[in-house]
N, C-alpha and C positions, 0 to 999 in steps of 0.2 A: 237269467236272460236280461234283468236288469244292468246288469252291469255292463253285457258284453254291449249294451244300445246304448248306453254312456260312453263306450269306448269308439265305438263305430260311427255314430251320428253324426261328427267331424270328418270322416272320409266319405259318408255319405252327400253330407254339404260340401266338400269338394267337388262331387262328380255334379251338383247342381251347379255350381259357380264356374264348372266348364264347358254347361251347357246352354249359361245365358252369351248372350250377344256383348262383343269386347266394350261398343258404346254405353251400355249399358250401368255406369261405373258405380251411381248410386246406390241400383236395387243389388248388384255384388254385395256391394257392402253392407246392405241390411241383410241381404240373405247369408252372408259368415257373419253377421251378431248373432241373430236366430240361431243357428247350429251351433254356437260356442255356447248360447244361454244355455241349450237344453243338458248338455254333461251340466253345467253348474246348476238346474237344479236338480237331475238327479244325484250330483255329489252330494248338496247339501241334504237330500231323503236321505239317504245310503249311513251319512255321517250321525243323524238325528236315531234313524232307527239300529244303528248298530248295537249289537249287546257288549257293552265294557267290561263285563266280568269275566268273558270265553276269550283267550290266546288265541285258539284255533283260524283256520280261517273261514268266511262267512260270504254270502252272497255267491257262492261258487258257479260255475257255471262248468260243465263239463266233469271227466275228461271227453272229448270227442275226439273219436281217431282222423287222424290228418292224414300224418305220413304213414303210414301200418309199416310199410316194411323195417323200420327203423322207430319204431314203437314211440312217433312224434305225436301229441296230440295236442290240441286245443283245450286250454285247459284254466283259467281263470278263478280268482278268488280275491279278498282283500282281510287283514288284518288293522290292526289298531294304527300302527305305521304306515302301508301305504294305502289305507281311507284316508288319512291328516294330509298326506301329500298332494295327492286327486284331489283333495279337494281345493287346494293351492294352483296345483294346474287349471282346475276346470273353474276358479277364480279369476285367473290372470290372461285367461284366452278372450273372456267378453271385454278387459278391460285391454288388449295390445290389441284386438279389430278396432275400439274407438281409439288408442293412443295412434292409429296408423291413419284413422277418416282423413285427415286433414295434410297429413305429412309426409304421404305415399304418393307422388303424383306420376309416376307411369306405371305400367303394365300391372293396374288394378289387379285384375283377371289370376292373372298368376299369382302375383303374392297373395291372395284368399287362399286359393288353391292349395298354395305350398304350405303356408299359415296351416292350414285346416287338415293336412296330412300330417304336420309337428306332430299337433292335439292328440290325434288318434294314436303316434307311438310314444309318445311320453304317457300317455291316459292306458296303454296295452302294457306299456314296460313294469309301472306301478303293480300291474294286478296279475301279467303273466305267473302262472303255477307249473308251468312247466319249463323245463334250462333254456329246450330250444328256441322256445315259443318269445322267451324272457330275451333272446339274444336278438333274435328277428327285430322286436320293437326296438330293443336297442339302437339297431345298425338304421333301422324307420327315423329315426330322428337326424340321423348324418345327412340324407341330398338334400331333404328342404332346405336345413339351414345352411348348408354351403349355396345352394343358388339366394337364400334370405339375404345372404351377408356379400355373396360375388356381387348379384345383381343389381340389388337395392343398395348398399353400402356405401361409403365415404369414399374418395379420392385413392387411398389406398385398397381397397375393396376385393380385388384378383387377391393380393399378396395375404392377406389377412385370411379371405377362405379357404383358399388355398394350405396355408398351414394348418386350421382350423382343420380341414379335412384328415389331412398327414398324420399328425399326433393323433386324432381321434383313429383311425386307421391302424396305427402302427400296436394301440392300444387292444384295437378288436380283435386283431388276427391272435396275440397273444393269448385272451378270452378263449377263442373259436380254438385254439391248440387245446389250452385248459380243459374247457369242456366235452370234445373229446375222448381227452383223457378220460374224465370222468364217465361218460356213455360207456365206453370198452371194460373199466372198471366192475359198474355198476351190478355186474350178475355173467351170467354166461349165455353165449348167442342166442336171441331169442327170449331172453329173459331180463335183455335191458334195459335202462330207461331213462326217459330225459324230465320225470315226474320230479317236483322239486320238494314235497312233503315225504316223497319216498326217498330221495336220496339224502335228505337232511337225518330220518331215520335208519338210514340202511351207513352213513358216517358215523352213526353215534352208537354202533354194533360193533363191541371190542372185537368180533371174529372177521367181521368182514372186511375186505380189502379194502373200501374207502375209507377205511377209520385205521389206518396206517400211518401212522405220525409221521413219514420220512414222505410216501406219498399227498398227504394233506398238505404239507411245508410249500412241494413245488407247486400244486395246482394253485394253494395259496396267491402265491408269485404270480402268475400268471393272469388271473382272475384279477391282482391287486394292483397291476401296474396298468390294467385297462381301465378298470375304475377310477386309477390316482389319477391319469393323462384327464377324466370328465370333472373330478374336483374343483381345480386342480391340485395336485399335491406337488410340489418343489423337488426334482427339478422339472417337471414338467406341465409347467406352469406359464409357459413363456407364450403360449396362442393365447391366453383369455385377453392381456389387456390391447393384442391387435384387434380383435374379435370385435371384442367391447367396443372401442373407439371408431373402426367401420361401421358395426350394425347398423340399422336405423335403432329408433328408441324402442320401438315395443319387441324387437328380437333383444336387444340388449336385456329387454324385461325380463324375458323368456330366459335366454341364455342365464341371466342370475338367478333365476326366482325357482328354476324349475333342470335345467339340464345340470349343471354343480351336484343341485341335489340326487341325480339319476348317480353318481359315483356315489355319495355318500350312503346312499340306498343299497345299494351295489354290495356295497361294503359290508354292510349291515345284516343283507339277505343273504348273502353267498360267499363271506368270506368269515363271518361271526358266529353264521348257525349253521353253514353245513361244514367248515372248516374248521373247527374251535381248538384242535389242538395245532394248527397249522399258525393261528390268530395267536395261541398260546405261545409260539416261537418270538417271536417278533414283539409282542406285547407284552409278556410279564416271565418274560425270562433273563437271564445275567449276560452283563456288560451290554456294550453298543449293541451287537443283535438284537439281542433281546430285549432292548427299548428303544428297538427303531423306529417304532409307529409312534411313537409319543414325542421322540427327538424330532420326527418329521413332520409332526404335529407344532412343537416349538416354533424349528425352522421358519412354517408356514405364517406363524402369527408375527414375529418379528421382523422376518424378511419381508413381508406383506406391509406391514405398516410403516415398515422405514421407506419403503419403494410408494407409499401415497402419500406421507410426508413431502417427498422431494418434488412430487407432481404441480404442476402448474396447468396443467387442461384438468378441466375439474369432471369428465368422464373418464379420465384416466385412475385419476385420483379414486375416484368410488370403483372402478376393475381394482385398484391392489388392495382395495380395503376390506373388498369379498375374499381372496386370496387370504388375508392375514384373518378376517373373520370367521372362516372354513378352518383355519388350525386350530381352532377351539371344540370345532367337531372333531376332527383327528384325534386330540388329546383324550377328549372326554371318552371315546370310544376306546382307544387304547390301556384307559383307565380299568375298564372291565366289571367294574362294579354296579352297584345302581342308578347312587347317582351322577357315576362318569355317564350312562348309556344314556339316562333319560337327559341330563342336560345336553348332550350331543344332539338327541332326537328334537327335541325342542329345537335348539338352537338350527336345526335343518330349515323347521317350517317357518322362525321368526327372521332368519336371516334373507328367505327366500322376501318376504313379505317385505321387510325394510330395504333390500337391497332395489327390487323393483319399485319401490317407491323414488329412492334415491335415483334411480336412473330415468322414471318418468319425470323427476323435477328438473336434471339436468337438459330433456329431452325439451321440455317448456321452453327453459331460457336458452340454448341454441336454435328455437325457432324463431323467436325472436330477436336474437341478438345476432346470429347466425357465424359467433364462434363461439368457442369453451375457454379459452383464457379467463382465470381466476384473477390475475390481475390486472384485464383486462377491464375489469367492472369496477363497484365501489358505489357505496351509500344506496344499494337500491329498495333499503327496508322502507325509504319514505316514497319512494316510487311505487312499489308492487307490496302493500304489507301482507296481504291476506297469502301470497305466495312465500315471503319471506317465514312468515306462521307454521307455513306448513314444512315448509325445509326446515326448520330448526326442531318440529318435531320429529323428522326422519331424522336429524343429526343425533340428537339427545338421543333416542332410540338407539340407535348404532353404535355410537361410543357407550352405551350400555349404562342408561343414568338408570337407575333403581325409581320404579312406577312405569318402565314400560319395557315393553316386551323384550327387548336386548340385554337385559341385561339378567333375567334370571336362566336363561340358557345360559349363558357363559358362568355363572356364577356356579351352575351344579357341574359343570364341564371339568370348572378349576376345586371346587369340592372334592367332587369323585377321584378326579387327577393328583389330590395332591393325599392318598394314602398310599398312591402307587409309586408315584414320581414327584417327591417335593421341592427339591432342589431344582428340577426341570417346570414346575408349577410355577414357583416363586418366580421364574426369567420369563416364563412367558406373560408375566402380568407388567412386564415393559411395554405386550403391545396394545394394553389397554391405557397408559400413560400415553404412549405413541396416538393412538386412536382418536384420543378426547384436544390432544396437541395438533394433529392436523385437520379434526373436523371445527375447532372454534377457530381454526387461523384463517378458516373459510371462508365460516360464517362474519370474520370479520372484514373480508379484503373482498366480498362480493357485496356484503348489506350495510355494514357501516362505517359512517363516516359522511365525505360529500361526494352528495351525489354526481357523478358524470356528466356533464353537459349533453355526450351522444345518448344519453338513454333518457335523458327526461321525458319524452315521448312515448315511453316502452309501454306497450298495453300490459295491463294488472291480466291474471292468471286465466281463463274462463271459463263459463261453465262445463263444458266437455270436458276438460282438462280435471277440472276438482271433482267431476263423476268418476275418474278413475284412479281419483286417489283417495277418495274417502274411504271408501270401502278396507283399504287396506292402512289408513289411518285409524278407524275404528279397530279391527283387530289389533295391531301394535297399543293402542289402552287398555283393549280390554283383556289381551294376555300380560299385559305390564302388570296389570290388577290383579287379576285372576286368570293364573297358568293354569288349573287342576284343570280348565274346562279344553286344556288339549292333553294335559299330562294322563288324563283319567284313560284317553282313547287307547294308549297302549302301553297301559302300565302292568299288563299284566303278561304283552311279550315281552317288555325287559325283565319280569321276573323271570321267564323262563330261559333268556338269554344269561343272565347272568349266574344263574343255578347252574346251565350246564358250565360257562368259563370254571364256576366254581369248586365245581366237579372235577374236572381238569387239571384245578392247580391242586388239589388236594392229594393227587395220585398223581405227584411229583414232575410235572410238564412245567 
């Protein structure tokens, strides 16, 4: 039950925030703090008392029959994976209601509202245990954020949700084919099911028809190009950095820190463990085929980094730099090993964490400055230091400087990666050259040098603002320092993930 009042509290405090009075703009906005703190602290109980030594999943809740005639039920749980993630989410919710107090000035009312119905499908999608249920929260996260980003959004705003909607669209329908598929599969009328512990079991049964290599291969597809469009994976890649550049800042938060990761989760839950020999086609089999997840892994990290190189809006710049930092995940995953799977995993929660930093720093100095032009600025380390401080530790972080959190995910990504693919390892450690090349040309054409005469004025950082970035400054050290205290959460589902790949390649796939 706990889990499921973690998941729900956020649409619960929706229906409160459309029941106060539209004047009201204040007490909105405390009343969606209050409902986002309460998932975060039961994240943080759930994350504290989970047992690290059981794979299985924990805190269950259900099944409960929904739809009976099509054997849909409610049905919830969490493993070592997504606890770490939830708890990310139910993190960055308290901290995008305060990055929005001051920066949202109309239709309060609704964006709480829309805000706080995100929560609840990102917070459902994490923990659903069953396909349908998993699909539902999925598709839950698509209208807020199209009205987050139509409404709210930049000058461009229509044209950017608009796409934003499309690709993610064109992505589900594929999914909803998929799965499906897989229902009709799963047993014979009456006997099937959208249970996702059962059909992970009922794939990995040499006799039964979802553990058909030829069958596994297409659902594969399907499943993987819905997830790659929320990545994004290359080529469908081309809404995030409209997306990004409309949003307000604390959707941008969201959008990096937490929706990216909904694909690579994706990925992880339903294309690695219930599809392995399908995962086995594409990942560790001969020629292009058969290391297309890891070429598109490459693709992603060099294409990415050469495309925020060339950027001069410095929100732009951090959109392609999650792009080329998410091929690290791609890679590490495709990798198939252990420590391909766990630096990928990692790398999911640290990238989330750095990336919405980055975009809440960005989100500071276009309030103030009230544009994103990088060379628009200059010298403003003697202006604002304590802000300047603080960006250079999201930079170092992200270009992946060894003592913080960035850079031991990418490091067991390109470990793991490079027993599988070394030649393909070695090129993509261009986009970590790339990485470090256009986060100090930044750091040097915004902070230093002389100062701008129009910003001598600029207010230093403030306290609201460094409330929501501490918190996510402190984890970036203290996973820089010490990973084991995320690595331990689900290190004993990558062992059962990678046992089964292993399994797999042994008996010639």
């Amino acid at each position: 039950m706990l889990l499921s009042l973690m998941i729900f509290v956020p649409l619960i405090g929706m229906i409160v925030v459309l029941l106060l009075p539209r004047e009201s703009e204040e007490m909105i906005k405390r009343v969606a703090l209050v409902f986002t703190l309460v998932p975060l602290i039961i994240a943080v109980y759930l994350f504290i008392d989970y047992d690290r030594t059981i794979a299985g999943k924990q805190f269950r809740h259900g099944p409960v029959p929904w739809i009976e005639a099509f054997n849909i039920q409610y049905f919830v749980g969490i493993d070592g994976l997504s606890v770490t993630l939830m708890l990310l989410t139910a993190l960055l919710g308290p901290i995008c209601v305060l990055a929005s107090w001051r920066n949202i000035d109309k239709g309060i009312k609704a964006y709480m509202a829309l805000f706080l119905l995100l929560e609840t499908g990102m917070l459902g999608f994490f923990a659903a245990l069953d396909l349908f249920l998993f699909f539902v929260f999925f598709e839950l996260t698509l209208l807020p954020m199209y009205f987050l980003i139509g409404v709210w959004g930049g000058p461009r705003r229509e044209y950017a949700a608009i796409k934003f909607f499309l690709y993610t669209l064109f992505g589900s329908v594929l999914m909803l084919v998929a799965l499906i598929a897989v229902y009709l599969k799963s047993g014979d009328p009456g006997a099937r099911t959208f249970e996702i512990p059962e059909l992970i079991r009922l794939a990995s049964d040499p006799g039964h028809a979802l553990a058909d290599s030829t069958f596994q291969m297409w659902v594969f597809i399907g499943f993987f190009i819905g997830f790659a469009v929320k990545v994004p994976i290359f080529p469908f890649h081309t809404w995030l950095p409209d997306a990004h550049v409309e949003a307000p800042t604390a959707i941008s938060v969201i959008l990096a820190g937490v929706l990216l990761k909904m694909g690579t989760y994706g990925l992880v839950r339903i294309n690695m463990d219930m599809f392995p020999e399908g995962m086995a086609v594409f990942a560790n089999g001969d020629g292009i085929v058969g290391n297309s997840l890891a070429i598109l892994g490459f693709v992603n990290i060099v294409y990415g980094s050469f495309c925020a190189l060339a950027q001069t809006d410095f929100k732009k710049l951090v959109a392609y730099s999650s792009i080329g930092h998410m091929g690290f995940v791609i890679l590490g995953l495709a990798a198939g090993n252990e420590l391909g799977i766990t630096g990928a995993i990692l790398q999911m929660f640290n990238h989330g964490v750095i990336s919405a930093m980055l975009f809440l720093l960005v989100g500071v100095l276009y309030d103030r400055a009230h544009h994103r032009e990088i060379n628009g600025f200059g010298g403003l380390g003697s202006r604002m230091p304590v802000y300047t401080g603080i960006t250079t530790l999201a930079f170092m972080a992200s270009l992946g400087l060894p003592g913080l959190s960035g850079f031991i995910g990418e490091a067991f990504s390109l470990i793991g990666a490079f027993e599988s693919f070394p030649m393909l390892t070695i090129l993509s450690t261009i986009g970590i050259v790339v990485g470090a090349a256009y986060f100090l040309w930044t750091l040097q054409r915004v902070f230093l040098g002389t100062l701008n005469p129009k910003y001598e004025e600029l207010p230093e950082i403030n306290g609201r603002e460094i409330l929501t970035l501490v918190p996510l400054g402190i984890l970036v050290i203290v996973l820089g320092i010490w990973p084991h205290f995320a690595i331990e959460m689900f290190s004993e589902s990558v062992v059962n993930l990678t046992t089964k790949m292993s399994g797999i390649l042994q008996a010639g796939l």
